[in-house]
Backbone as CSV, one residue per row, in Angstrom:
resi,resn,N_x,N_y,N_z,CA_x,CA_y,CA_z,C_x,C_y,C_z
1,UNK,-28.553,-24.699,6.917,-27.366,-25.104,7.655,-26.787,-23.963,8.488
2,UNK,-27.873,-22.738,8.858,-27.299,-21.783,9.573,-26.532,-21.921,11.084
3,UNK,-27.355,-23.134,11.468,-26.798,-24.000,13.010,-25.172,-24.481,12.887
4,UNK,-25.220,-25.092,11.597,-23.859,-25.543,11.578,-22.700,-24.895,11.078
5,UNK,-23.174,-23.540,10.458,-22.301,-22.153,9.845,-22.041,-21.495,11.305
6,UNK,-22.838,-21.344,12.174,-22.256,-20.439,13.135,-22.115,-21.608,14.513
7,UNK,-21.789,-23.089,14.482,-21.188,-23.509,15.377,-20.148,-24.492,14.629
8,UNK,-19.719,-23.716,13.914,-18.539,-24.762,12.845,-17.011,-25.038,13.544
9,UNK,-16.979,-24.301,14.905,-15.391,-24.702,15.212,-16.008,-26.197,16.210
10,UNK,-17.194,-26.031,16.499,-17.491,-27.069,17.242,-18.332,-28.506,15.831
11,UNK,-18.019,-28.021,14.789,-18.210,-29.355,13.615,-17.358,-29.468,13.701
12,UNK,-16.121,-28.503,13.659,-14.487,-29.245,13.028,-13.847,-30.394,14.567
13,UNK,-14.603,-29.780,15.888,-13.824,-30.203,16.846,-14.575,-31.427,16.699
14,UNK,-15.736,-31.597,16.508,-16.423,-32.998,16.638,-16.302,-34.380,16.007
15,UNK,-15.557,-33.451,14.787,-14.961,-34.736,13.389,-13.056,-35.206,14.148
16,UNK,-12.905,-33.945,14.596,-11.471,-34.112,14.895,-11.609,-35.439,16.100
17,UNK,-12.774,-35.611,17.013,-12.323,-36.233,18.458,-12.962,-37.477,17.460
18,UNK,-13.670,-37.671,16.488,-14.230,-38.585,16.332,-12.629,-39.325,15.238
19,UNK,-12.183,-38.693,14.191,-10.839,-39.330,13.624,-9.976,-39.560,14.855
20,UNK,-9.591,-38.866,15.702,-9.065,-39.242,16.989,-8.734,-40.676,17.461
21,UNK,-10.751,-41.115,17.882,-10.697,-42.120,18.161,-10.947,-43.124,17.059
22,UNK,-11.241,-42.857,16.021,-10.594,-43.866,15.066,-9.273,-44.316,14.525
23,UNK,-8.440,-43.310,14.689,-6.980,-43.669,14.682,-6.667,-43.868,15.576
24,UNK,-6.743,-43.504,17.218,-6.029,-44.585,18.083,-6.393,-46.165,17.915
25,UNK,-7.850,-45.751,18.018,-8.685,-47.614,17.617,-7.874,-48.257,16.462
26,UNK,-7.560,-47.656,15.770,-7.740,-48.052,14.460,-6.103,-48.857,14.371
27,UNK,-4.907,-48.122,15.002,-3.292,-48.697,15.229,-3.509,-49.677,16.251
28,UNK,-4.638,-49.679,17.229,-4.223,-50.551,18.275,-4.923,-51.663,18.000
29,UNK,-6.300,-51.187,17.244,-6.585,-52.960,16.822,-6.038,-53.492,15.627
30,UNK,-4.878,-52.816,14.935,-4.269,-53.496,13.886,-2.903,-54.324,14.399
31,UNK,-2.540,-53.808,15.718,-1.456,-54.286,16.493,-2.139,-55.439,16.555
32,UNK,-2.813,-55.513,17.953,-3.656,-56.882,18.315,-3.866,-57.638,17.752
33,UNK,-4.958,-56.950,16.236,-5.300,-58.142,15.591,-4.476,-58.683,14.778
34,UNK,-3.337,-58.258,14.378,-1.856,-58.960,14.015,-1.447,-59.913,14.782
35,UNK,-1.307,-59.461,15.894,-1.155,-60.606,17.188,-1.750,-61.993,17.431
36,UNK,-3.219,-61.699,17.341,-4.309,-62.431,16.900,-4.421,-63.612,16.213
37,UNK,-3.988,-62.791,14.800,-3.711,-63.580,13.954,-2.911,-64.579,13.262
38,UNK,-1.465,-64.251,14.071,-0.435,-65.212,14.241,-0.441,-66.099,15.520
39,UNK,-0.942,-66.117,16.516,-1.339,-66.871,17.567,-2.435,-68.290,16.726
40,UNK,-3.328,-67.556,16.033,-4.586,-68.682,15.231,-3.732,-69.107,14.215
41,UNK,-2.887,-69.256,13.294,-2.393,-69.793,12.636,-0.870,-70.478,13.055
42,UNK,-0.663,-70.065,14.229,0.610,-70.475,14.984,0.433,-72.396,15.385
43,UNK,2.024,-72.529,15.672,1.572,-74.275,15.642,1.394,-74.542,17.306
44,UNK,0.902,-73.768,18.364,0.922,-73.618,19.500,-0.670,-74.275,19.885
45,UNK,-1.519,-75.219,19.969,-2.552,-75.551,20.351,-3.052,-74.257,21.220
46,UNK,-2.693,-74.227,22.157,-3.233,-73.545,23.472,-3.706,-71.817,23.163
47,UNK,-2.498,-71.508,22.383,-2.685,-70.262,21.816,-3.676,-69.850,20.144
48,UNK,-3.579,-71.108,20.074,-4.388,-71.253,18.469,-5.756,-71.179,19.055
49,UNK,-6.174,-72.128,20.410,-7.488,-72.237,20.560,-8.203,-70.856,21.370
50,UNK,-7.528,-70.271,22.032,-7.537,-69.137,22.913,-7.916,-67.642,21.899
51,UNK,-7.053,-67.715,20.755,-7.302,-66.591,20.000,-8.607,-66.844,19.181
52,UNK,-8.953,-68.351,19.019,-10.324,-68.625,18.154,-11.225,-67.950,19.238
53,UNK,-11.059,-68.609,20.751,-12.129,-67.902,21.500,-12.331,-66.570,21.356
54,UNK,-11.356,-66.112,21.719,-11.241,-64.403,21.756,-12.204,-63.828,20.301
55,UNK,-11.745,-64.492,19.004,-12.298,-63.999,17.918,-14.186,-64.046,17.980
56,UNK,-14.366,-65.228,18.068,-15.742,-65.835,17.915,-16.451,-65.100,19.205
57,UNK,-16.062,-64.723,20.619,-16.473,-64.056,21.413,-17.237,-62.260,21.333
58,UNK,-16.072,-62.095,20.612,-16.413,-60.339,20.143,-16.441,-60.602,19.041
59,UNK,-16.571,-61.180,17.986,-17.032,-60.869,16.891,-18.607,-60.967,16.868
60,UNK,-19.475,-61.880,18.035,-20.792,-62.183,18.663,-21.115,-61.431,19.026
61,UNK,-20.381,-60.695,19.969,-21.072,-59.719,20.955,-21.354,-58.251,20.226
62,UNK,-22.286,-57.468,20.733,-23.102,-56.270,20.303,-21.482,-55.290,20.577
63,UNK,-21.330,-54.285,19.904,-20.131,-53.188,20.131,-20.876,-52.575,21.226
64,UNK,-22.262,-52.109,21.352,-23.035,-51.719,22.189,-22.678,-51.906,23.845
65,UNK,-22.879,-52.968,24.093,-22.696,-54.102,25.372,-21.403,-53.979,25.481
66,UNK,-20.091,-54.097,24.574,-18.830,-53.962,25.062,-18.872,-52.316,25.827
67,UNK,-19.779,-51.557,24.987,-19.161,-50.174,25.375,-20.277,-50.004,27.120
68,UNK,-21.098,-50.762,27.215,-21.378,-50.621,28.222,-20.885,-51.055,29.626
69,UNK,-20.196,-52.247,29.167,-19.265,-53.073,30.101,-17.938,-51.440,30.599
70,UNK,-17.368,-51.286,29.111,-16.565,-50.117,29.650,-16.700,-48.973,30.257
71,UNK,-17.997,-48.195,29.576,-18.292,-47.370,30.350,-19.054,-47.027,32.003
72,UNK,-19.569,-48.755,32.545,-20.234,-48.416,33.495,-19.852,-49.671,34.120
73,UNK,-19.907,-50.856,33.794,-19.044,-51.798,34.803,-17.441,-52.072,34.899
74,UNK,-16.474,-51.517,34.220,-15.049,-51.114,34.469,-15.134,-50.575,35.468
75,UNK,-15.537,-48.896,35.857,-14.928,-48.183,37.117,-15.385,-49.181,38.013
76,UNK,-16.193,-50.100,38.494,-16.500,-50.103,39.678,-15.851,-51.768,39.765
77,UNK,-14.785,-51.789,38.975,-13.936,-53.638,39.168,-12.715,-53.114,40.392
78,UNK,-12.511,-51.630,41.319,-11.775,-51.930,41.506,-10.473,-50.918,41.069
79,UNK,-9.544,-50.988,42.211,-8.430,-49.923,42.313,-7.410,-50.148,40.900
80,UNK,-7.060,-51.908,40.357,-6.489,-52.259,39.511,-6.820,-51.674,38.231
81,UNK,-7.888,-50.784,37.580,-7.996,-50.507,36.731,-8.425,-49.315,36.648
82,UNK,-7.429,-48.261,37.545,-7.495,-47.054,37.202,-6.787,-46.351,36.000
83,UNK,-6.647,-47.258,35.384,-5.860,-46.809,34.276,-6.994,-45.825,32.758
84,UNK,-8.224,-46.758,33.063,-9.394,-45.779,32.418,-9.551,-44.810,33.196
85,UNK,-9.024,-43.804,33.838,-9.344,-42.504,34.264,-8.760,-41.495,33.290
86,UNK,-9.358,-40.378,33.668,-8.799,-39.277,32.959,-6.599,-39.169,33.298
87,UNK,-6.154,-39.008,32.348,-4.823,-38.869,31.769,-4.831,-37.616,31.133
88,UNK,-3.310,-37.420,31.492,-2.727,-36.149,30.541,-1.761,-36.703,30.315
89,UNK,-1.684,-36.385,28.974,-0.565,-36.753,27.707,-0.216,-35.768,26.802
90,UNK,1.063,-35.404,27.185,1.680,-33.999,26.472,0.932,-32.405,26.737
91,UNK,0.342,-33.133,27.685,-0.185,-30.901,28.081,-2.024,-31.354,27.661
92,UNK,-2.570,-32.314,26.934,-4.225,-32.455,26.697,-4.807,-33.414,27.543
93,UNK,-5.560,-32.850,28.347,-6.067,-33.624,28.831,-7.248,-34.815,28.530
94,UNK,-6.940,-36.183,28.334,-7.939,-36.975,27.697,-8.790,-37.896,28.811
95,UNK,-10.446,-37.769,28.372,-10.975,-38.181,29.332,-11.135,-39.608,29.907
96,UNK,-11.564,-39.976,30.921,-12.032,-41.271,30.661,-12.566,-41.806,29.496
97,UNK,-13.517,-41.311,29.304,-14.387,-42.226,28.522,-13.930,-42.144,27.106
98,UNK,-12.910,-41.204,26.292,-12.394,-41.380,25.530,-11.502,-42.716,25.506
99,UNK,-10.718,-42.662,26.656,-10.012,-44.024,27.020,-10.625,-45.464,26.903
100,UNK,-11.644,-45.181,27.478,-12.684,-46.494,27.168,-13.100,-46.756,26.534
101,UNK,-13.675,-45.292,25.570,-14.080,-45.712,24.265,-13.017,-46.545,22.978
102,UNK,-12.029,-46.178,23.028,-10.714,-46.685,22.487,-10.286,-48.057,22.714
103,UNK,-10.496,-48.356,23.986,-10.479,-49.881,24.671,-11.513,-50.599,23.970
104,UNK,-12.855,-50.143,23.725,-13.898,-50.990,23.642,-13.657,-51.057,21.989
105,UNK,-13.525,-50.223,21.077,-13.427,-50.193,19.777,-12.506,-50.880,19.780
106,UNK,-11.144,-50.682,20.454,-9.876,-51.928,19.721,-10.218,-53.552,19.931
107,UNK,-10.788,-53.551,20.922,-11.340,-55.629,21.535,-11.966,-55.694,20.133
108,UNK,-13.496,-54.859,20.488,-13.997,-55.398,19.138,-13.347,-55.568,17.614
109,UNK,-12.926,-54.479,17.019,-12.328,-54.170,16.023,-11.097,-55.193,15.279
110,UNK,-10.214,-55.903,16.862,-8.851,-56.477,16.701,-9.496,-57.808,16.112
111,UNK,-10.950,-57.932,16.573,-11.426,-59.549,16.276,-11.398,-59.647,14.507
112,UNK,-12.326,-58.471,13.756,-12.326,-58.219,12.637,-11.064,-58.109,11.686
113,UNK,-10.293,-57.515,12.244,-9.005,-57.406,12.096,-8.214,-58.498,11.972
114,UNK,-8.137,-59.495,12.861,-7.572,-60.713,12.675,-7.727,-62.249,11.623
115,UNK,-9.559,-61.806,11.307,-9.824,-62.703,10.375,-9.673,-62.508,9.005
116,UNK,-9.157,-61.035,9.065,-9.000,-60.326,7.980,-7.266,-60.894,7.061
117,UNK,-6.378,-60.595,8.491,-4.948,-60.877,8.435,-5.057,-62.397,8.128
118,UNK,-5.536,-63.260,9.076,-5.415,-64.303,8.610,-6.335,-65.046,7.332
119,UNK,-7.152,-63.917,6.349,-7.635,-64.953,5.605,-6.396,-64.381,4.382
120,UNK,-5.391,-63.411,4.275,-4.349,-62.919,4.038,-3.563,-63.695,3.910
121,UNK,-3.562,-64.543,5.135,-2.259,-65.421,5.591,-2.432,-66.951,4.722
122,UNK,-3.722,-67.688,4.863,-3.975,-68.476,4.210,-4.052,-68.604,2.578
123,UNK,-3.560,-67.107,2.240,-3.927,-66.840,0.523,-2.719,-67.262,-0.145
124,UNK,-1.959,-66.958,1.371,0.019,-67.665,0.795,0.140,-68.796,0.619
125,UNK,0.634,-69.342,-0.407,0.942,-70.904,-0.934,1.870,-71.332,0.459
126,UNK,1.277,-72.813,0.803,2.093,-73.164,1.996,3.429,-73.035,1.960
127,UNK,3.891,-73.868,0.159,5.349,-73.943,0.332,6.457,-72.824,0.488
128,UNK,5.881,-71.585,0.323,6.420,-69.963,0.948,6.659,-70.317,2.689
129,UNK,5.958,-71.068,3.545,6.238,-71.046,4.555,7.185,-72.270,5.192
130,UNK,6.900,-73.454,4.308,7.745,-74.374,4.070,9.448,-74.346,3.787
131,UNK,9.567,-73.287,2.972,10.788,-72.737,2.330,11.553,-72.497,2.989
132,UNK,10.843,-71.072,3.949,11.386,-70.751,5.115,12.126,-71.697,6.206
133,UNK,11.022,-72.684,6.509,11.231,-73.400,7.603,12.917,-74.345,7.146
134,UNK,12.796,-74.275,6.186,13.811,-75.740,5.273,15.562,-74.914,5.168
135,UNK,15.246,-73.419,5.161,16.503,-72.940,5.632,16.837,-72.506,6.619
136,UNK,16.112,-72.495,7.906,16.252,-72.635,8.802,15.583,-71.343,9.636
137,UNK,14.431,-70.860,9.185,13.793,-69.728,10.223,13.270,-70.290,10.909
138,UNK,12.334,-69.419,11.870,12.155,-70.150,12.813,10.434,-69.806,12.653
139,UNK,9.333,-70.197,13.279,7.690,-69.143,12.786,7.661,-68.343,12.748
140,UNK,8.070,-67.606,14.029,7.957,-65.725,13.693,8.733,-65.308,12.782
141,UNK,10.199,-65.484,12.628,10.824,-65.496,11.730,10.102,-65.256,10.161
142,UNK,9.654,-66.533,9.796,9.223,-67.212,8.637,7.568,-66.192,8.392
143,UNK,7.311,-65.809,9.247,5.891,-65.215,9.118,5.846,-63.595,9.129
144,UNK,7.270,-63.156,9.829,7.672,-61.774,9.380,8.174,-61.685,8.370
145,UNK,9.198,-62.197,7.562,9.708,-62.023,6.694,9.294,-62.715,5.160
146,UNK,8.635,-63.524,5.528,8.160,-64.343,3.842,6.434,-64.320,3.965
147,UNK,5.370,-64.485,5.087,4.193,-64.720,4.982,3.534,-63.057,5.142
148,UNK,3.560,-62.768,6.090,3.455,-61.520,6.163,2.989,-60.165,5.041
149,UNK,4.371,-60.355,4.617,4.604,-59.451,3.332,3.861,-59.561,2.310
150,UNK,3.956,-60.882,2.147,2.552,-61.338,0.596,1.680,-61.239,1.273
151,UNK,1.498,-61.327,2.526,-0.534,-61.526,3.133,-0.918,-60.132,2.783
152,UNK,0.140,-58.962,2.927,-0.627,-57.661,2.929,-1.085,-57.136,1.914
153,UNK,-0.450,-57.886,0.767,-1.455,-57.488,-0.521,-3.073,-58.106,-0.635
154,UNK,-3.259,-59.060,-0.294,-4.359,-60.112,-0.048,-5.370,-58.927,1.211
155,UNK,-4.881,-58.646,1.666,-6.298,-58.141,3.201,-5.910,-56.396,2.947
156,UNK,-5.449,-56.160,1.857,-5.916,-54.262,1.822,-7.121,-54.141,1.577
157,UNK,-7.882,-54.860,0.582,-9.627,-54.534,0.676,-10.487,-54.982,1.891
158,UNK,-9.977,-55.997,2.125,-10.880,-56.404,3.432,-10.402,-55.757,4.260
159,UNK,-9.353,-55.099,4.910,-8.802,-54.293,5.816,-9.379,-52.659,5.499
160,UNK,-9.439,-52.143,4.844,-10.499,-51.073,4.485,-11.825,-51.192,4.742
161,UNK,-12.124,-52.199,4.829,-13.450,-52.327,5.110,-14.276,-52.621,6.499
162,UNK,-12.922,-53.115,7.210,-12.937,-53.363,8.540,-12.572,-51.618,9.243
163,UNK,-11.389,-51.118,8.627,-11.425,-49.739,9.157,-12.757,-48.162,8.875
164,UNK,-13.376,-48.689,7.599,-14.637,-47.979,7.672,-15.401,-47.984,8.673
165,UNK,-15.630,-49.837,8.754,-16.592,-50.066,9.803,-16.534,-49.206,10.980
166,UNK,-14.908,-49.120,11.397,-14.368,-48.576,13.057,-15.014,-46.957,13.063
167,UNK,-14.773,-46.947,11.883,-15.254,-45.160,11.746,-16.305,-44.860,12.303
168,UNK,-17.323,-45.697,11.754,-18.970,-45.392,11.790,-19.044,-46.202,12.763
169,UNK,-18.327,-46.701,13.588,-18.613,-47.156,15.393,-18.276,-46.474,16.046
170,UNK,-17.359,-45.929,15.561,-17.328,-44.738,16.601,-18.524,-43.855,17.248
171,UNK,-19.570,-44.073,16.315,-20.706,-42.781,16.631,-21.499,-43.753,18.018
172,UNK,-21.014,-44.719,18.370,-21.600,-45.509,19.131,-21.229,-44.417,20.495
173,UNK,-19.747,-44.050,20.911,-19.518,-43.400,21.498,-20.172,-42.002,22.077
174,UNK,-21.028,-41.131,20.984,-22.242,-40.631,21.314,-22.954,-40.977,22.695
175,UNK,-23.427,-42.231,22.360,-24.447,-42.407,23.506,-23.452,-42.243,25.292
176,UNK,-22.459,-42.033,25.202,-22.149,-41.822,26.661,-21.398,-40.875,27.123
177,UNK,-21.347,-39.678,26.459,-21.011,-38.493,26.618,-19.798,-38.061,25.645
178,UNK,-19.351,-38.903,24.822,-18.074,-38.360,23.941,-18.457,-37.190,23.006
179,UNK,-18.306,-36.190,22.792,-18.846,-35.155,21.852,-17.976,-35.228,20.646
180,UNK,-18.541,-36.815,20.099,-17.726,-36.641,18.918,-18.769,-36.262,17.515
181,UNK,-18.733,-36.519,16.274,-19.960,-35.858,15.623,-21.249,-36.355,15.486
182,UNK,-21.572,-37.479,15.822,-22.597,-38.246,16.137,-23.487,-37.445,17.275
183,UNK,-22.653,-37.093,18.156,-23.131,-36.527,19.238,-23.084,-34.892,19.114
184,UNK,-22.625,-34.586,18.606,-22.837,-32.945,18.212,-23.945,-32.351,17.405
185,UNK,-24.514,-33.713,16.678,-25.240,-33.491,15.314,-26.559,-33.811,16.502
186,UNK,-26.737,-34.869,17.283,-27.838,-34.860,18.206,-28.043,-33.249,18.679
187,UNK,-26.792,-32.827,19.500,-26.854,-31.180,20.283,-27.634,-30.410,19.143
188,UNK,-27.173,-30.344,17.939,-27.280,-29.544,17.318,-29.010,-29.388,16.636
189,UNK,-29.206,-30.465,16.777,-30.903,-30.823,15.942,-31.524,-30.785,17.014
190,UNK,-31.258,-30.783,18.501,-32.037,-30.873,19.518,-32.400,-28.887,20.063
191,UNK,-31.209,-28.395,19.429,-31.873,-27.092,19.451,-32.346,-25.877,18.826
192,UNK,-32.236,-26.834,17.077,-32.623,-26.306,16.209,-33.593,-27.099,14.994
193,UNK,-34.532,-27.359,15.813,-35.279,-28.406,15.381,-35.987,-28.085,14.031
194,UNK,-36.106,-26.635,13.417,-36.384,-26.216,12.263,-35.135,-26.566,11.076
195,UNK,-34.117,-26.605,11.615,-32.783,-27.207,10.498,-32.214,-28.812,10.846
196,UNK,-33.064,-29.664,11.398,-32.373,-30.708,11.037,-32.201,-31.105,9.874
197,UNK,-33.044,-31.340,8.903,-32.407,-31.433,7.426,-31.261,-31.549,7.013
198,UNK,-30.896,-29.975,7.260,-29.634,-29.246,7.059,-28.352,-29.973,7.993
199,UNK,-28.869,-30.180,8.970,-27.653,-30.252,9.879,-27.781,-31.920,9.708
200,UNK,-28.252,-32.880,9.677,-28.152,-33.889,9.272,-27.167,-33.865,7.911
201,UNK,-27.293,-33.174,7.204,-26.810,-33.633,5.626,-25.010,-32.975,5.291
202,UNK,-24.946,-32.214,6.772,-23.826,-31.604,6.681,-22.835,-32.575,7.482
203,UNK,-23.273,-33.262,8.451,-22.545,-33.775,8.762,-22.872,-35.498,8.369
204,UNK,-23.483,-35.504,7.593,-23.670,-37.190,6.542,-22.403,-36.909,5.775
205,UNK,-21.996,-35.383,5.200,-21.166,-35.081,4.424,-19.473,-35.368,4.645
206,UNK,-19.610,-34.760,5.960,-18.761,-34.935,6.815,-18.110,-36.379,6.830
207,UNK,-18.921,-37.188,7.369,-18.867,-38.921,7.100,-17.871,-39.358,5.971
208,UNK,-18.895,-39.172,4.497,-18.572,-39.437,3.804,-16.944,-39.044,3.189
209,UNK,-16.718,-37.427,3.351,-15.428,-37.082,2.964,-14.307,-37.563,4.076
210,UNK,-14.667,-38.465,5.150,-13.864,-38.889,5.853,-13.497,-40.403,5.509
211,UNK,-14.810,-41.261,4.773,-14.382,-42.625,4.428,-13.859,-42.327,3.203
212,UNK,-14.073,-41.447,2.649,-13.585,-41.590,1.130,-11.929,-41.228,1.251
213,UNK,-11.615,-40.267,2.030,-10.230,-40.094,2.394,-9.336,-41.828,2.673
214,UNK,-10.255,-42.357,3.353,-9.565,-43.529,4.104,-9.649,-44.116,2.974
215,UNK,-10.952,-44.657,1.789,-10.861,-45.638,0.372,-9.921,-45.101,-0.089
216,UNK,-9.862,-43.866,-0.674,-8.698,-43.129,-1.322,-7.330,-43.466,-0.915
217,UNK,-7.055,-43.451,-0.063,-5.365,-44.178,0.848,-5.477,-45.115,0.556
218,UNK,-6.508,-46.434,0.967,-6.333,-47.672,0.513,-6.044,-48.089,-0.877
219,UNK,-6.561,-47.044,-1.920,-6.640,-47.487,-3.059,-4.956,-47.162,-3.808
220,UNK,-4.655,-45.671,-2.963,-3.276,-45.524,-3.083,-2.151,-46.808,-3.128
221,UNK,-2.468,-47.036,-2.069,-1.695,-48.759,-1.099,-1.698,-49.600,-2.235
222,UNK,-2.719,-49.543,-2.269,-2.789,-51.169,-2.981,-2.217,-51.173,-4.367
223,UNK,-2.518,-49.707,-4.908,-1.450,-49.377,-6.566,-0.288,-49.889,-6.308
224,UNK,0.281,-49.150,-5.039,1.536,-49.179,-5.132,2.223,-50.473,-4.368
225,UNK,1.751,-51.461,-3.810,1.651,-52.875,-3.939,2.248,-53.892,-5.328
226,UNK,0.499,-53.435,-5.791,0.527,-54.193,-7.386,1.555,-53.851,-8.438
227,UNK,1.912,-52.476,-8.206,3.336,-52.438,-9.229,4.478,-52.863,-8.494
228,UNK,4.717,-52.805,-7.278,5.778,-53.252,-6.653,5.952,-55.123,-6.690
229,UNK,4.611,-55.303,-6.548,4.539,-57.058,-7.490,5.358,-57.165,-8.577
């Protein structure tokens, strides 16, 4: 592992851009797919059928193909979507394709995300939402304050499992210039072809002490859930 002992500020930077884009991905497809998910269980036809599309659409499609749509047929839709360009935010400059990569992980991700919330949502006894309605909330109302709350004990395991996934998609980002560790661990075996072994297993390591951090939180959560039950 001598490759990865003497280019270790560039392991730490590679895990850092890669949690990066798993935590932006990771808040924005929990927004969405919240969104998502109250739209599909909402009593709105139009919006119930629209979010099924949306789900069944990217939950089909390759993460691959989304990221190619972003990375190479986005720039060229057009002046309206310069918003995937490079940005500065607070003094760092972030690139395009970080941007895109973030875009393409949250579409996909929010789909997973939503079937997650809503199989959450369905775990609640109707008459919890009934209750609501009978003193006078209104859906959102009734779904922030009484459905909601019980769904989130119901989708912490499946919601961990959907945010692992985001992790280890991220390395998808690799293939188009993001130097996150997927792509560092390529640099790195491509010019030290006597230590891949090594440099493979250091950053498998890497991986791992990063999902286990995330099981570990979840498992936190969910204790403190079940006694709060």
């Amino acid at each position: 592992m001598e490759a990865v002992f003497s280019n270790f500020d560039d392991y730490l930077k590679a895990f850092g851009l890669t949690i990066g884009l798993f935590v932006v991905s990771g808040v924005a497809s929990l927004v969405w797919g919240t969104v998502l998910a109250v739209l599909r269980v909402g009593p709105v036809s139009v919006l119930n059928k629209a979010a099924a599309v949306y789900v069944t659409l990217f939950r089909n499609t390759p993460l691959l193909m989304i990221f190619i749509f972003m990375a190479i047929a986005m720039p060229k839709l057009g002046y309206n979507f310069k918003f995937v360009e490079d940005v500065e935010i607070g003094g760092y400059n972030i690139s395009a394709f970080f941007v895109r990569a973030t875009i393409a992980l949250t579409l996909y991700t929010s789909a997973f995300v939503c079937e997650a919330m809503r199989s959450g949502v369905n775990a609640v006894p109707i008459g919890q939402a009934e209750a609501g309605r009978a003193i006078g909330l209104t859906f959102s109302q009734s779904m922030r304050l009484i459905v909601l709350p019980q769904a989130s004990r119901a989708i912490i395991p499946p919601m961990t499992s959907v945010q692992i996934a985001l992790l280890k998609n991220t390395s998808i980002a690799a293939a188009f210039g993001i130097a996150e560790a997927t792509a560092t661990m390529r640099g790195l075996t491509n010019g030290n072809a006597d230590q891949r072994i090594g440099i493979f297993l250091a950053f498998a390591i890497g991986y791992v002490v990063v999902v286990e951090v995330i099981s570990f939180s979840s498992l936190l959560v969910e204790r403190k859930v079940r006694v709060a039950r």
